[in-house]
N, C-alpha and C positions, 0 to 999 in steps of 0.2 A: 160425644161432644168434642168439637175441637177449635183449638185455639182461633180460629176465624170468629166461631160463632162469637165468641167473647168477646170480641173486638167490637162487631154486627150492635152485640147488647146494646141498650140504652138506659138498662138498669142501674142508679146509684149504690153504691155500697158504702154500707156504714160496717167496720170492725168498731167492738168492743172488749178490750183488750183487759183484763183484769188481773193487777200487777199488786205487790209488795214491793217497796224501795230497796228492801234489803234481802230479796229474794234472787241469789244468784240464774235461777233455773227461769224466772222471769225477763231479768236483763236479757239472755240471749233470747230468750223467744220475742223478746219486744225487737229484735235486732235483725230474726230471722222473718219476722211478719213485714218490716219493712223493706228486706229484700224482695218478700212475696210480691211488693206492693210496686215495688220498681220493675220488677219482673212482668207485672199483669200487663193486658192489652191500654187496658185504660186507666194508669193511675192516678191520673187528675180526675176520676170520678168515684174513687175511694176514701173516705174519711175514717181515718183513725183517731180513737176516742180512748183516754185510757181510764179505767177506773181503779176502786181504792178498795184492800184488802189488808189486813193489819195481822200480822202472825204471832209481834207479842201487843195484845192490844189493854195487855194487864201489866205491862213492865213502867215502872215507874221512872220519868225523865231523870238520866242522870246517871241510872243504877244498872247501866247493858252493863257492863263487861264486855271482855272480848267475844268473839262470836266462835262456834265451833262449828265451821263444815265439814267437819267429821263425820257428823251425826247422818247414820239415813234415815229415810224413812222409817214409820212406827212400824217395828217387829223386824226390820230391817236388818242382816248382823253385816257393817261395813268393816273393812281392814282402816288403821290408822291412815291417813294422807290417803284411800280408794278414793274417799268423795272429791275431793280435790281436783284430782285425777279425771274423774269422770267431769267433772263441772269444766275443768280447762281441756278439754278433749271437744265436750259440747261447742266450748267456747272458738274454737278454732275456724278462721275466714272474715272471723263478728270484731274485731278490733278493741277487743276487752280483756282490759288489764285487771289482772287481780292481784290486791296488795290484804294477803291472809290475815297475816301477821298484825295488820294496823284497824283491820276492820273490828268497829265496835257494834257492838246489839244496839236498838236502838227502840224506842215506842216510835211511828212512825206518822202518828194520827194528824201531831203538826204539818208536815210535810204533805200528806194526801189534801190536807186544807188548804194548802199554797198551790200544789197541781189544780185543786177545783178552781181559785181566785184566778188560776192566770188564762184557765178557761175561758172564765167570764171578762179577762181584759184581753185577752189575744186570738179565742175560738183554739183549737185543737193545734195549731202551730206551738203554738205560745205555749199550751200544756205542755206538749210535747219536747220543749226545749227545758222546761222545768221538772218533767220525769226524769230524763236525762243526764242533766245537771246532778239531780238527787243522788241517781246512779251510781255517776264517776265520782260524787263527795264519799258515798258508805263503800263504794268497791274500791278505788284507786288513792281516794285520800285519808282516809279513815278517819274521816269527821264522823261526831255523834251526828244522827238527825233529830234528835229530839236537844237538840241543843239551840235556845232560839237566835243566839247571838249568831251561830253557824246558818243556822236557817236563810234568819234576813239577810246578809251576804252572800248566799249565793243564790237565792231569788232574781236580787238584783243584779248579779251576773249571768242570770239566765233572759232577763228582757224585763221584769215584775216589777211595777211601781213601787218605790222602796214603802211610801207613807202608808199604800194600803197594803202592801205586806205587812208591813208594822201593826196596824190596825189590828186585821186578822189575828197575827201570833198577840196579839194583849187580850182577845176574847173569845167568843165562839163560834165566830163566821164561819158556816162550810162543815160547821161537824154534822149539819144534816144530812148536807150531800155525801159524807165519807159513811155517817149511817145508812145511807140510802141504796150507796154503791152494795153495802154488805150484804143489807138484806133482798135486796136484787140479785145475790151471786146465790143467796140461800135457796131461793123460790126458782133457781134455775136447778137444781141439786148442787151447785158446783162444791166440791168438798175439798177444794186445794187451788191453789195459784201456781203457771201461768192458767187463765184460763179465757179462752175465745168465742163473741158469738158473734154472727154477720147476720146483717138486716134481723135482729132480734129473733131468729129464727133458728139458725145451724150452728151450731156449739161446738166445740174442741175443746178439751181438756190434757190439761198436763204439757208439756212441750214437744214440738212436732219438729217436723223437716223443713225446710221453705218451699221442697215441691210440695208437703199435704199443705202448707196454707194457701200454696198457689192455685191448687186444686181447689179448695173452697171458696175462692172467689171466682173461679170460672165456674163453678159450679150454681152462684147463688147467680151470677150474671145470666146464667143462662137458663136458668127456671128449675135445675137441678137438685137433687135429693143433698 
């Protein structure tokens, strides 16, 4: 396959990107798929879509504490500040700031409800700008996200009509869609975040290069494995 044919393509591509707000290892892959996306022959015919994953989805708003990226993976043995290390190593070229020290745990379920709302007011930009946003609030500001007075502010600093933000954070708009996302990552096996499919078909797990996601979209463009 080579990059001509991709160009040639006339295939749309849809990524679905399935993120946690507060998943470091996420931010950079959401940072390195949109380089993928800059990078490709056509990226005005790729849509990125992100969906919702919840890591503490039993933590009670209010009651994170601070977060430890110390921790690795289960069975894991990391040296003190290793993970750190390796996550700002990751991070390096992606313009992502990490502020350790300030970042709180958070339930995150409000926030994937505000991504789905702004969805449905802006299409995929507009998520996009409020993935984002959530982002740089838990990595670089160390706002709770499960705080809703934090929420609605910076909703609204992401583009989100403040009245139906509000709406939302008062009831239970969107917790289908954030149950829906979950159970759509289950039936795919995915057993961890970041994780990727393109045209509902070609999967990646875990976090990749920008050439393999580069490669997965010449790849789906062009009728490829």
């Amino acid at each position: 396959m080579t990059d001509q044919s991709a160009a040639e393509s006339t295939t749309p591509i849809t990524l679905e990107l399935w993120v946690d707000l507060v998943c470091p290892w996420c931010y950079i892959a959401r940072r390195r798929v949109q380089a993928a996306v800059g990078r490709f022959e056509r990226p005005s015919e790729v849509t990125l879509l992100h969906r919702s994953w919840e890591l503490h989805p039993d933590l009670e708003p209010g009651r994170g504490g601070p977060v430890d990226h110390d921790a690795g993976l289960p069975g894991e043995s990391v040296a003190p500040g290793e993970q750190r290390v390796r996550i700002e190593q990751a991070a390096v070229d992606h313009e992502i700031r990490f502020d350790w020290d300030g970042a709180v745990r958070a339930n995150t379920h409000d926030a994937h409800r505000l991504c789905a709302l702004a969805r449905d007011l802006g299409g995929p930009a507009l998520q996009s700008a409020m993935v984002e946003r959530c982002f740089a609030a838990h990595f670089t500001e160390g706002l709770a996200l499960d705080d809703r007075d934090v929420l609605q502010r910076i909703s609204a600093e992401a583009g989100l009509d403040e009245g139906r933000a509000a709406t939302v954070l008062a009831g239970h708009d969107y917790s289908a869609t954030v149950r829906g996302d979950e159970r759509a990552a289950r039936e795919l096996a995915a057993t961890a975040v970041p994780f990727l499919v393109a045209n509902h078909a070609t999967s990646l797990g875990d976090l990749h290069g920008v050439e393999d996601y580069l490669q997965v979209l010449r790849n789906v463009a062009t009728g490829g494995p």
